[in-house]
FIKOLDO-325587 format. One record per residue (C-alpha): residue number from 1; residue in one letter; x, y, z. Coordinates in steps of 0.25 Angstrom, whole numbers, plus 5000, padded with zeros to 4 digits. Each point is the difference from the previous one (the first is absolute). Example, Ala and Ser with C-alpha at 12.3 -4.5 7.8 and 13.67 -1.06 7.14 Angstrom:
REM FIKOLDO-325587
{pos = 1 code = A X = 5049 Y = 4982 Z = 5031};
{pos = 2 code = S X = 5006 Y = 5014 Z = 4998};
//
This chain:
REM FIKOLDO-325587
{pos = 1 code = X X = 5317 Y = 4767 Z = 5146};
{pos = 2 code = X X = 4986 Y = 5003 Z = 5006};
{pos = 3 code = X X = 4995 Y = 5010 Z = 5007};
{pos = 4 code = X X = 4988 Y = 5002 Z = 5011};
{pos = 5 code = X X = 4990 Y = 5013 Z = 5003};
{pos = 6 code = X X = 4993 Y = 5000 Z = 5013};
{pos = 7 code = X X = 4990 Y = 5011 Z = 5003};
{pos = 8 code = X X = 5003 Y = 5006 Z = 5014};
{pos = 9 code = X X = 4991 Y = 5008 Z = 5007};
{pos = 10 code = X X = 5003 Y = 5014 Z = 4995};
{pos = 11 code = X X = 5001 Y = 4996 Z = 4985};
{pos = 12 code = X X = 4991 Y = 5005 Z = 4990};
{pos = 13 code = X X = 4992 Y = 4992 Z = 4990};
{pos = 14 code = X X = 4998 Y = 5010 Z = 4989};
{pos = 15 code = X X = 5012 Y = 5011 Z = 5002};
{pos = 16 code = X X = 4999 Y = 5013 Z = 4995};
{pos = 17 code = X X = 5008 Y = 5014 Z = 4999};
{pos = 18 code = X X = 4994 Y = 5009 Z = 5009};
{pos = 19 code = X X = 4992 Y = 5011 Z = 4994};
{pos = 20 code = X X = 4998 Y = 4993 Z = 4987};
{pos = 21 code = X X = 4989 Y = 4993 Z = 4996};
{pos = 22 code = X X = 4996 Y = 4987 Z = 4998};
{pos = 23 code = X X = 4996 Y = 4998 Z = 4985};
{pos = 24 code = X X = 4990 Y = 4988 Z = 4999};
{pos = 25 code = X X = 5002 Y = 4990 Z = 4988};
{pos = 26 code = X X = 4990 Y = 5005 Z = 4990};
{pos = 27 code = X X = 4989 Y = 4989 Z = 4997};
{pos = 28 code = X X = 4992 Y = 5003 Z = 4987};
{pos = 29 code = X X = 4986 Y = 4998 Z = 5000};
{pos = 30 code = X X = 4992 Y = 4990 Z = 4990};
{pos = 31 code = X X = 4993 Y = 5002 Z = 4990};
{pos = 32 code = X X = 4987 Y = 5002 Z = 5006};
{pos = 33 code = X X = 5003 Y = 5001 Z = 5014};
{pos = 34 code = X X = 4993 Y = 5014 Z = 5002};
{pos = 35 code = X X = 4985 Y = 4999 Z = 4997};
{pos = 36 code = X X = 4993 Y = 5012 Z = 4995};
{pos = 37 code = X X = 4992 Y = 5000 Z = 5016};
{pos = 38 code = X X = 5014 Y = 5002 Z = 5005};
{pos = 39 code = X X = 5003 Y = 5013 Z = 4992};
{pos = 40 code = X X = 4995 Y = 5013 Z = 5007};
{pos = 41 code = X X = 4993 Y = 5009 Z = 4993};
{pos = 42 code = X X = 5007 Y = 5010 Z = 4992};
{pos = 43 code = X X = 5012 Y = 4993 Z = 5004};
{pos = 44 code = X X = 5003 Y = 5001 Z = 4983};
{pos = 45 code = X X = 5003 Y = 5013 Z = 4996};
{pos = 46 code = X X = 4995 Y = 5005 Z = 4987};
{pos = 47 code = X X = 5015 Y = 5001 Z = 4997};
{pos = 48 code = X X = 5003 Y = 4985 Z = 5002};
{pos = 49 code = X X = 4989 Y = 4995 Z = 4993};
{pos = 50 code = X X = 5004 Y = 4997 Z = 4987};
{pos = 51 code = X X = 4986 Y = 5000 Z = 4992};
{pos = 52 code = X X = 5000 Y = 5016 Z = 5003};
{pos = 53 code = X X = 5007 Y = 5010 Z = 4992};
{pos = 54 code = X X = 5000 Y = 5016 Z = 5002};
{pos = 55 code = X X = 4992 Y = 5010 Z = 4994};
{pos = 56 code = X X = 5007 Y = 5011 Z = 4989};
{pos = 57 code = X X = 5004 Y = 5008 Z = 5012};
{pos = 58 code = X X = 5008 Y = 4994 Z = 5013};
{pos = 59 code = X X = 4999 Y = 5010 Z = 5008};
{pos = 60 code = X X = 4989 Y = 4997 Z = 5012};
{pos = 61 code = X X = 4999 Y = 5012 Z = 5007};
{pos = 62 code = X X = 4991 Y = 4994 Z = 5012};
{pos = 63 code = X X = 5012 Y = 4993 Z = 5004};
{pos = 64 code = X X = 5011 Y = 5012 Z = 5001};
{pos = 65 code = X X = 5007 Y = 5003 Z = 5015};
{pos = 66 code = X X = 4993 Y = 5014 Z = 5000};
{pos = 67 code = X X = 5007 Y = 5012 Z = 5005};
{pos = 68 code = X X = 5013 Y = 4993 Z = 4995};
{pos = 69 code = X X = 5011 Y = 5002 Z = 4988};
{pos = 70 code = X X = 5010 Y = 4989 Z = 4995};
{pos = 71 code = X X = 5014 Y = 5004 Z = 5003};
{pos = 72 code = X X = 5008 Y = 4997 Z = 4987};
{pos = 73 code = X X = 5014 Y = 4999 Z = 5006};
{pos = 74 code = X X = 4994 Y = 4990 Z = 5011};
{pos = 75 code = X X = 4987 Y = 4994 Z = 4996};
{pos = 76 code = X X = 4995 Y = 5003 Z = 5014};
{pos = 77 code = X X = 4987 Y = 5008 Z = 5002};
{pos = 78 code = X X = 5001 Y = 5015 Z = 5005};
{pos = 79 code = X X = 4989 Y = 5008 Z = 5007};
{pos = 80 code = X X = 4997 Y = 5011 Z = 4992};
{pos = 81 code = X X = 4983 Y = 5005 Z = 4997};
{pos = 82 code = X X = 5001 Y = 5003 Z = 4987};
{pos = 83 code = X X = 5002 Y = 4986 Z = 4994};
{pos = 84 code = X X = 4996 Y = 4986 Z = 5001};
{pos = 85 code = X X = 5007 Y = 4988 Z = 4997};
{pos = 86 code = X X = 4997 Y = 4990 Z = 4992};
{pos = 87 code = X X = 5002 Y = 4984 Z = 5005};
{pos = 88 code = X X = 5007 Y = 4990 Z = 4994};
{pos = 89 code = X X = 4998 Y = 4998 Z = 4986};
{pos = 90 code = X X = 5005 Y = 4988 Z = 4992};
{pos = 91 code = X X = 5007 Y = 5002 Z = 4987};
{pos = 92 code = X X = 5010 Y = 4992 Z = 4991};
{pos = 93 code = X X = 5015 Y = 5004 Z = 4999};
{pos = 94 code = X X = 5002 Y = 5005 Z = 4986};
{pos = 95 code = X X = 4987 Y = 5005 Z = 4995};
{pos = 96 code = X X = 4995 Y = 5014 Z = 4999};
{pos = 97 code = X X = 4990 Y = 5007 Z = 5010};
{pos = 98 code = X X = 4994 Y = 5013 Z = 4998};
{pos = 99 code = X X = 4999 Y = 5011 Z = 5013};
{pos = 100 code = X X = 4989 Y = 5010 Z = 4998};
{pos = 101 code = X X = 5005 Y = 5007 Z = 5011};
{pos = 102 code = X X = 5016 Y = 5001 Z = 5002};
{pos = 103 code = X X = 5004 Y = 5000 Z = 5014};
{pos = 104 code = X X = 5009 Y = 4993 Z = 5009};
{pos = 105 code = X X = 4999 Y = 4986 Z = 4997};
{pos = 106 code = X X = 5007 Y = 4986 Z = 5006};
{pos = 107 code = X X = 5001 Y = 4986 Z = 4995};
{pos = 108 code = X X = 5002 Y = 4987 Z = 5006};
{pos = 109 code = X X = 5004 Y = 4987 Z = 4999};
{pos = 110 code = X X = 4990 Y = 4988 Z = 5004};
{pos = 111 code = X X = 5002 Y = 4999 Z = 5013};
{pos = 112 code = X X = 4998 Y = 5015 Z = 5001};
{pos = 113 code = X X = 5013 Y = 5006 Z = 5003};
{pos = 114 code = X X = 5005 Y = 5013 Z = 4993};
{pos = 115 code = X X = 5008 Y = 4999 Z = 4988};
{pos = 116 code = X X = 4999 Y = 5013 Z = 4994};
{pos = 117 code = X X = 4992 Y = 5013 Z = 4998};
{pos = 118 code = X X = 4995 Y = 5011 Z = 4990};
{pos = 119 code = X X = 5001 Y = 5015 Z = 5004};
{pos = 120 code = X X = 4988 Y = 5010 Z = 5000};
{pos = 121 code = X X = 5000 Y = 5006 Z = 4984};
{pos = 122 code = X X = 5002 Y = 5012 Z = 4999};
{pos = 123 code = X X = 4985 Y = 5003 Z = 4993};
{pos = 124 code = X X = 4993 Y = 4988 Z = 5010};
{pos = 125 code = X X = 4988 Y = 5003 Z = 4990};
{pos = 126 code = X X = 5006 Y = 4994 Z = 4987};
{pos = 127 code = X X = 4998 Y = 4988 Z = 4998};
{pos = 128 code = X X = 5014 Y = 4990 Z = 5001};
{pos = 129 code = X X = 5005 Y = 4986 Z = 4997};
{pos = 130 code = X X = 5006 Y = 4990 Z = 5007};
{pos = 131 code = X X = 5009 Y = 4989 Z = 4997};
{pos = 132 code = X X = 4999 Y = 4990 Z = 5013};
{pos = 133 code = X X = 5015 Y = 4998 Z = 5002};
{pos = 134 code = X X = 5005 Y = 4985 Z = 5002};
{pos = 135 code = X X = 4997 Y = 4991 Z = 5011};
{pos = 136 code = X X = 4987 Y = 5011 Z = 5005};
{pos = 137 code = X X = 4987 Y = 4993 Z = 5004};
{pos = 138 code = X X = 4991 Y = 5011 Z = 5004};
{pos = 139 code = X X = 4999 Y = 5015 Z = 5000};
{pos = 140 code = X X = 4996 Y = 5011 Z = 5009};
{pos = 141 code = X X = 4997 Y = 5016 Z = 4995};
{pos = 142 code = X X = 4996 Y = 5012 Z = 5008};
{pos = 143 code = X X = 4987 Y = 5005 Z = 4996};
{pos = 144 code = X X = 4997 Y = 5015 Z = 5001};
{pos = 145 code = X X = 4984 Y = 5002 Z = 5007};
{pos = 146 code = X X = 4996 Y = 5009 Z = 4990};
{pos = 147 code = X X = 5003 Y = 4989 Z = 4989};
{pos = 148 code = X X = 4995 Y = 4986 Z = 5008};
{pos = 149 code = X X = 4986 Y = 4999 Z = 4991};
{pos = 150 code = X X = 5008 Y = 5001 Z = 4989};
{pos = 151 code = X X = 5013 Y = 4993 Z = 5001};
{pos = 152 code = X X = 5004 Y = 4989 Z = 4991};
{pos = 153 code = X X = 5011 Y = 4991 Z = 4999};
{pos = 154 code = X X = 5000 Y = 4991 Z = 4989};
{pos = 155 code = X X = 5007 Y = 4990 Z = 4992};
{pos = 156 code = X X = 5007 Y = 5005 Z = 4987};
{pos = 157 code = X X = 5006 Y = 5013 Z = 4994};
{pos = 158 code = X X = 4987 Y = 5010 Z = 4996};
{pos = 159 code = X X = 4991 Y = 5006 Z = 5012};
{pos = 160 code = X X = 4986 Y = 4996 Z = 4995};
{pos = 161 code = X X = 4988 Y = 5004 Z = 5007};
{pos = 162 code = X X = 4996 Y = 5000 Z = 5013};
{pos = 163 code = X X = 4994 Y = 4985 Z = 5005};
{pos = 164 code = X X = 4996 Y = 4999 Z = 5015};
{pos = 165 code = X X = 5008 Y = 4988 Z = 5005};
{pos = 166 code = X X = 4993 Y = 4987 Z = 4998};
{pos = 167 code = X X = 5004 Y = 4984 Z = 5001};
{pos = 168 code = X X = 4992 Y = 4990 Z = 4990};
{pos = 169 code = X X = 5001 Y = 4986 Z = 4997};
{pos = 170 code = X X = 5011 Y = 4997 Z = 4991};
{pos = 171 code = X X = 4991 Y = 4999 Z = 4985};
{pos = 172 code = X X = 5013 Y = 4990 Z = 4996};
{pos = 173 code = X X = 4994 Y = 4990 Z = 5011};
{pos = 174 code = X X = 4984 Y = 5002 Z = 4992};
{pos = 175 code = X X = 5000 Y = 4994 Z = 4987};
{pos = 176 code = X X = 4996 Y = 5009 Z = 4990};
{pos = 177 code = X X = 4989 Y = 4992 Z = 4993};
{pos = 178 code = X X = 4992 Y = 5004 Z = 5013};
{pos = 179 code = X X = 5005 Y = 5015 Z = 5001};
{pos = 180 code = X X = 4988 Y = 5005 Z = 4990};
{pos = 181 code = X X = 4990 Y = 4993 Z = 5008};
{pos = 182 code = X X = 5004 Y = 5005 Z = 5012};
{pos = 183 code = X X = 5001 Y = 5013 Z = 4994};
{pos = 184 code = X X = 4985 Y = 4998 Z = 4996};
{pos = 185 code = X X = 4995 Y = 4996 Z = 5013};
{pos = 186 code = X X = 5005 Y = 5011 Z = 5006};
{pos = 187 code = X X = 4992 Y = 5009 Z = 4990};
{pos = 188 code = X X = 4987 Y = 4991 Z = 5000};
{pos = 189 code = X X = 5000 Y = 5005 Z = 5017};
{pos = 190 code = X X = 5003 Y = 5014 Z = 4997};
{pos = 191 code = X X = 4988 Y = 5002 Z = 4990};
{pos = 192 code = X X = 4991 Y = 4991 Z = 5009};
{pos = 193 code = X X = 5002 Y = 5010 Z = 5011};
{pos = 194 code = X X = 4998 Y = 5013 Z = 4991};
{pos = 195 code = X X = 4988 Y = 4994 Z = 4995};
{pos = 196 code = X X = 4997 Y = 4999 Z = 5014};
{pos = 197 code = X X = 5004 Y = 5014 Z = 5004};
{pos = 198 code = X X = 4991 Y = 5005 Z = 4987};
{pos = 199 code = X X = 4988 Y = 4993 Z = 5005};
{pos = 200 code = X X = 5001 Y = 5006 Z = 5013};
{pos = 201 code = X X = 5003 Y = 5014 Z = 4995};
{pos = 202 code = X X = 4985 Y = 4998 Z = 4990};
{pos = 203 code = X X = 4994 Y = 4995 Z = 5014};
{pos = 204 code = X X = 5003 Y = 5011 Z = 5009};
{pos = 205 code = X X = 4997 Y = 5010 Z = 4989};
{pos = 206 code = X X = 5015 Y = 5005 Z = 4996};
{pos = 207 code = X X = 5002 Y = 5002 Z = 4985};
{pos = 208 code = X X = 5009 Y = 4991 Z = 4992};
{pos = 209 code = X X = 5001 Y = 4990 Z = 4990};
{pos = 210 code = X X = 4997 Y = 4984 Z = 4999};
{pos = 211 code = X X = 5008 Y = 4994 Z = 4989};
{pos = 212 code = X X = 4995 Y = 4986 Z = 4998};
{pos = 213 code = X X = 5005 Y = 4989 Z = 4989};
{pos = 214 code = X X = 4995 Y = 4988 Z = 4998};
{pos = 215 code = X X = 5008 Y = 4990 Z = 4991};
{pos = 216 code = X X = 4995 Y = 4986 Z = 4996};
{pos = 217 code = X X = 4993 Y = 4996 Z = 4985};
{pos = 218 code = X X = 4987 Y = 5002 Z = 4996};
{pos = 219 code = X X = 4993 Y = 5004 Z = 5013};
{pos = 220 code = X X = 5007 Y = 5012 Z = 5004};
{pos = 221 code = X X = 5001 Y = 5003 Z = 4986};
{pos = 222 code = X X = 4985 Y = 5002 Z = 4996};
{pos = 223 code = X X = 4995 Y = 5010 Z = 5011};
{pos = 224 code = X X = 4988 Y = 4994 Z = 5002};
{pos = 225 code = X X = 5004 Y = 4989 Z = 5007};
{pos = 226 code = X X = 5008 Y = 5004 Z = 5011};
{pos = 227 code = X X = 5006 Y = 5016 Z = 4999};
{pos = 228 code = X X = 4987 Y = 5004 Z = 4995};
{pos = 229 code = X X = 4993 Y = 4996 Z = 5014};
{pos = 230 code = X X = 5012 Y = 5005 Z = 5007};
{pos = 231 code = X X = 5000 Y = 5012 Z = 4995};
{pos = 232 code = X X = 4985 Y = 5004 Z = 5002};
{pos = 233 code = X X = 5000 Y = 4995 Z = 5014};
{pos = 234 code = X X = 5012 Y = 5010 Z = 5004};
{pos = 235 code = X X = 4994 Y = 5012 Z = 4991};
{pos = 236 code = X X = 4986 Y = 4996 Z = 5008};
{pos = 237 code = X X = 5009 Y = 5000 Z = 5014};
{pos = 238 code = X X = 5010 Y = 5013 Z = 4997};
{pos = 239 code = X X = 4993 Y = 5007 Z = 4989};
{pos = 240 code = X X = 5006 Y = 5003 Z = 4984};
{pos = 241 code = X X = 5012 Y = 5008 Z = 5003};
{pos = 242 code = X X = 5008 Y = 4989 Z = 4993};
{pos = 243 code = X X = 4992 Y = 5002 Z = 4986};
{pos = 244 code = X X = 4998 Y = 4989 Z = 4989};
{pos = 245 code = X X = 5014 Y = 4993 Z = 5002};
{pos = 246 code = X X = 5006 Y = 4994 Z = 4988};
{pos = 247 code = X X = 4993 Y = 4997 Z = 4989};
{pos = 248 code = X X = 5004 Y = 4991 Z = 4989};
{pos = 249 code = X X = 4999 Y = 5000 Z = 4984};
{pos = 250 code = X X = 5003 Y = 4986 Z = 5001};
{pos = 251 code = X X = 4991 Y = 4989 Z = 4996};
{pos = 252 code = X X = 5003 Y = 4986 Z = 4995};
{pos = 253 code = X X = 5007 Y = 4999 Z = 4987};
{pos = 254 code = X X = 4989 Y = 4990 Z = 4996};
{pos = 255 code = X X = 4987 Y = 5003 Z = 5006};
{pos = 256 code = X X = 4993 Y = 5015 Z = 5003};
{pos = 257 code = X X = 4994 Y = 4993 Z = 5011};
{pos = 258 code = X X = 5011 Y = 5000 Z = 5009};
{pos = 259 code = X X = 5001 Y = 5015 Z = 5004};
{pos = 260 code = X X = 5011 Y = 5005 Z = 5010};
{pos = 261 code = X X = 4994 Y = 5015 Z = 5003};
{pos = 262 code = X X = 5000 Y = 5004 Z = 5013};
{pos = 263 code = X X = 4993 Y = 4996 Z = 5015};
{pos = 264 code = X X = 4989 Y = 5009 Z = 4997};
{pos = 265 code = X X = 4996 Y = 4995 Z = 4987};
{pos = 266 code = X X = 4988 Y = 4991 Z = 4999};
{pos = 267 code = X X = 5000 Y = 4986 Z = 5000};
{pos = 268 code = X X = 4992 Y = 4996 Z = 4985};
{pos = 269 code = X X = 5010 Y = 4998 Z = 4990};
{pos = 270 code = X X = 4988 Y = 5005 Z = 4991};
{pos = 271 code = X X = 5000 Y = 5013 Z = 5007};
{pos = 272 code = X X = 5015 Y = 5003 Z = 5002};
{pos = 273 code = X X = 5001 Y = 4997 Z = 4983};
{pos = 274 code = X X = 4993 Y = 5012 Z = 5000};
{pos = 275 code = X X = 5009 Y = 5008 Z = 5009};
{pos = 276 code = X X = 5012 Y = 4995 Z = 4995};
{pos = 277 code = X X = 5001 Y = 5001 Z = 4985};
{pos = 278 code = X X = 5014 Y = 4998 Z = 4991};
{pos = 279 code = X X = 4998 Y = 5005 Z = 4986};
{pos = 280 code = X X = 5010 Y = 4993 Z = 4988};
{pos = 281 code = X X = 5013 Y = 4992 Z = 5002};
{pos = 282 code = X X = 5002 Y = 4998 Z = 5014};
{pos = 283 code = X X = 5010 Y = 4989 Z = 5005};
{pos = 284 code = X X = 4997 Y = 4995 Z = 5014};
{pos = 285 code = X X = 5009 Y = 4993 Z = 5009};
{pos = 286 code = X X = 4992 Y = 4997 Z = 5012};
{pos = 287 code = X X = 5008 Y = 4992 Z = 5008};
{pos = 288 code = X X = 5015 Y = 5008 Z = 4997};
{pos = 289 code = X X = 5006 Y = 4987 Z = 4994};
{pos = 290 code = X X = 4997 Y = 5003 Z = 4984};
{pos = 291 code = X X = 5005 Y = 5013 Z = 4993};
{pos = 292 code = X X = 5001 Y = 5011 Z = 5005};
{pos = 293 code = X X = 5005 Y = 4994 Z = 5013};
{pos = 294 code = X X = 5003 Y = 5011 Z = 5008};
{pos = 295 code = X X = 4988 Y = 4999 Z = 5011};
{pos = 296 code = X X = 4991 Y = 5010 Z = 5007};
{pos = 297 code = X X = 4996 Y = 4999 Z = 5015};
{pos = 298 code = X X = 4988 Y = 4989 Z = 4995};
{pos = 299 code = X X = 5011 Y = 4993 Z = 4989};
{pos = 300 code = X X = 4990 Y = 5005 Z = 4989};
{pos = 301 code = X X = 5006 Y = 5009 Z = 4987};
{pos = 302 code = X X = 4993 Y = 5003 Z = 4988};
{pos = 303 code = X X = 5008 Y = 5006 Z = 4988};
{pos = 304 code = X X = 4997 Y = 5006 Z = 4988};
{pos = 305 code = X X = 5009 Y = 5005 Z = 4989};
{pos = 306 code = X X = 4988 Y = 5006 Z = 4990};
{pos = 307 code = X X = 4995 Y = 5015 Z = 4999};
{pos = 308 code = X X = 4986 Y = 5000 Z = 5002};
{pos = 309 code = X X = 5002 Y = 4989 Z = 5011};
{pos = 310 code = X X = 4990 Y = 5005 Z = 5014};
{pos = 311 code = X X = 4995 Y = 4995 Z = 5012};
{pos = 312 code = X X = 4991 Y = 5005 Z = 5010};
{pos = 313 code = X X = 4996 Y = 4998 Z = 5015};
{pos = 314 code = X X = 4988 Y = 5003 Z = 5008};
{pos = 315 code = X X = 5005 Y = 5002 Z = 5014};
{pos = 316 code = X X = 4993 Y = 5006 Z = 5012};
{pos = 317 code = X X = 5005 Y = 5015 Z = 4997};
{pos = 318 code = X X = 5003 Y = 5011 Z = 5010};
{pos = 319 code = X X = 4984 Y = 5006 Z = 5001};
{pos = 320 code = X X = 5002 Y = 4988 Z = 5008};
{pos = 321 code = X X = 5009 Y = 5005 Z = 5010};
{pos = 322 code = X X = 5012 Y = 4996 Z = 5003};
{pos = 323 code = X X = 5008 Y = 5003 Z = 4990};
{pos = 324 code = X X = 5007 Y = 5010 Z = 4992};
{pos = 325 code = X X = 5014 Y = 4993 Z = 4995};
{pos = 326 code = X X = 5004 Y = 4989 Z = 4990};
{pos = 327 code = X X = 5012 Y = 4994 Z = 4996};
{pos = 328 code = X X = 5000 Y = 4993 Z = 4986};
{pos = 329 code = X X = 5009 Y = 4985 Z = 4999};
{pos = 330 code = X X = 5008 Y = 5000 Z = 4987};
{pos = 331 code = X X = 5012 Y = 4991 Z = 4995};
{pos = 332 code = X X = 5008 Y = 5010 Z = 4991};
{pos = 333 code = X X = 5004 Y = 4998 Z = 4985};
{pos = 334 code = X X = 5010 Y = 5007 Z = 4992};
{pos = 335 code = X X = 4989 Y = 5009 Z = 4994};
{pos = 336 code = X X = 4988 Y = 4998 Z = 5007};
{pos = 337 code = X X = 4988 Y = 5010 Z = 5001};
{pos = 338 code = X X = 4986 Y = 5001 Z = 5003};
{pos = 339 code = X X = 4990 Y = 5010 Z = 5005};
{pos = 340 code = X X = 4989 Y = 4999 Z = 5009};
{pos = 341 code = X X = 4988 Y = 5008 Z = 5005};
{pos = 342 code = X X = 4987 Y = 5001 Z = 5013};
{pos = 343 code = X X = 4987 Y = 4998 Z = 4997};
{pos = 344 code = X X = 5002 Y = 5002 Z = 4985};
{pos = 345 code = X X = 5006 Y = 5015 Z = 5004};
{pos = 346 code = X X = 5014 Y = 5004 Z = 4993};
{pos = 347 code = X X = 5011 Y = 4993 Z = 4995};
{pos = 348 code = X X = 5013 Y = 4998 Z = 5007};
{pos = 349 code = X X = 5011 Y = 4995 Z = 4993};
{pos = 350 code = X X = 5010 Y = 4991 Z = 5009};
{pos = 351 code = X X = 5014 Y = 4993 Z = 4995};
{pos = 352 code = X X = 5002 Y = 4986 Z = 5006};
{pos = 353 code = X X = 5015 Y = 4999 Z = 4995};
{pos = 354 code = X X = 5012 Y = 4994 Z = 5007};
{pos = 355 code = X X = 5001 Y = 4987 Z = 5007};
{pos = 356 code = X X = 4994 Y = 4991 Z = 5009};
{pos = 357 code = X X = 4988 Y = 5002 Z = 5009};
{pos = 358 code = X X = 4995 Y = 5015 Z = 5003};
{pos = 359 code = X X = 4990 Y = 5008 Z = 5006};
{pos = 360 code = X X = 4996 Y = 5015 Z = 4995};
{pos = 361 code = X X = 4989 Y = 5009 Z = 5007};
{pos = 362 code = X X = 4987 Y = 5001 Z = 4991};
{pos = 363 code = X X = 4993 Y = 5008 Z = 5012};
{pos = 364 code = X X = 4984 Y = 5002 Z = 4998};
{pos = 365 code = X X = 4992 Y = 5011 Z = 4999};
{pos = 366 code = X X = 4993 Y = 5005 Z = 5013};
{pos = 367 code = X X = 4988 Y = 4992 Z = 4996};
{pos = 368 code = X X = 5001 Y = 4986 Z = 4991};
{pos = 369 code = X X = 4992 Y = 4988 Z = 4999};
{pos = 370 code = X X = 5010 Y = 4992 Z = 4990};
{pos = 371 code = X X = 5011 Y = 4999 Z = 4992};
//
């Protein structure tokens, strides 16, 4: 049996029902079919990009329908001056979400369609939580005005502190031998534009203070090489507000030397053995890496265990100018004490106990030439 179709004038090639439309036969694209050109620009929401991930706090209040409430019952939005309403956002079915404001409030599944809502609490102040019910994609909350700088919608059960809404790269995608030295960067910057703001300040005549620390071996470490000149060219330029600085009782453990002091001590070692003298047992740790090994700001530590034991320092003193407080570095022992005087004026007896490296306020007289 055999049959024959002949097209007649009226026939249609492709027929249809009327009023419905044609659905095309999807074709999907290859891999690599859309170059990067071809993609508009923010044509990516941060929402599909996978390599972003939400702040603490999910609720973006730039991007609320303004003058607006979120009808529970519905999911629709109402026009009411009191309220905004939040946009669409994501959350996973099952997990907890806390409300820092509890009003009217809608989910969604993912393709936006209202599944189900939460009614306004009774006390819209307190703080609620949420389990997203099954199959809901997004949510949507009514925001009172009086509470928009405020409000936060977060993931979990506790209410923690207000976050303003942020997006950040997801940390899983950095690996986390680097996040220290991303970290350190960041910092480095900062303290490069303070120092900046500082020097600015001195330059216009504002007062403030110019912290500066110079790390490396022995050339920041001896002042005269490098801090010494540094600091006399800024006292020259800004005057002595900032005193002495720190000065060490470190020397090397081996040779007297090799004399830390301070950047306004001269350079002769046969002179500064004459300002700094140790008298009886001292132990010096000049680079931090012997006992004791808790380090000061220059690594250098001398110790000393035996009654009787003194040092002394000949730094420019407050007659001077410039001057008037002083702070004494010490690593506590379990019974540590010493005493100390000005100018060969009274005795002052201090403990040094406890733990670790601390400082203590040795403050001068109004006038003193050394320690």
């Amino acid at each position: 049996m055999a049959a024959a179709f002949v097209m007649t004038a009226n026939a249609i090639a492709n027929p249809s029902v009327p009023g419905r439309p044609l659905s095309p036969y999807p074709v999907p694209l290859s891999a690599g079919a859309v170059s990067t050109h071809a993609i508009q620009k923010k044509a990516v929401t941060v929402e599909k990009a996978a390599f972003f991930v939400p702040g603490v706090n999910l609720f973006d209040k730039s991007a609320v329908t303004p003058d607006s409430y979120v009808n529970a019952s519905t999911g629709t939005i109402k026009t009411n001056v009191t309220y905004d309403a939040s946009d669409f956002i994501p959350v996973v079915a099952g997990n907890a979400y806390t409300q820092h404001y509890a009003h009217q409030t809608a989910y969604y599944d993912a393709n936006k369609n209202y599944l189900s809502g939460e009614q306004a609490s009774t006390s819209p102040a307190t703080p609620r939580t949420l389990t997203i019910p099954t199959g809901a994609a997004y949510i949507r909350m009514t925001v009172a005005k009086t509470v928009l700088n405020t409000m936060q919608f977060e993931k979990g059960s506790e209410a923690t502190g207000y976050q303003p809404y942020a997006v950040q790269l997801d940390p899983l995608l950095i690996p986390q031998t680097n996040t220290a030295v991303i970290s350190d960067y960041v910092e480095r910057a900062h303290q490069i534009r303070v120092g900046r703001m500082k020097l600015s300040q001195l330059e216009s005549g504002v007062s403030t203070i110019l912290t500066v620390g110079i790390f490396g071996d022995s050339w920041p470490t001896q002042p005269n090489r490098f801090s010494q000149p540094l600091a006399k060219a800024l006292r020259a330029k800004y005057g002595a507000g900032p005193g002495v600085g720190w000065t060490s009782f470190g020397r090397h453990a081996t040779s007297n030397n090799i004399i830390n002091a301070n950047v306004f001590s001269p350079n002769g070692s046969d002179v500064l053995k004459k300002l700094f003298t140790w008298t009886g047992n001292w132990l010096f740790s000049y680079s931090g890496t012997k006992k004791p090994t808790n380090s000061s700001p220059d690594t250098a530590v001398v110790t000393s265990s035996t009654p009787g034991d003194a040092l002394k320092a000949t730094i420019p003193g407050t007659s001077d100018g410039g001057w008037s407080t002083c702070r004494l570095g010490f690593v506590g022992t379990r019974d540590g004490v010493i005493r100390y005087n000005w100018d060969g004026g009274e005795w002052t007896t201090l403990n040094v106990q406890g733990s670790g490296l601390q400082f203590v306020d040795i403050n001068p007289p109004a006038t003193v030439n050394r320690l």
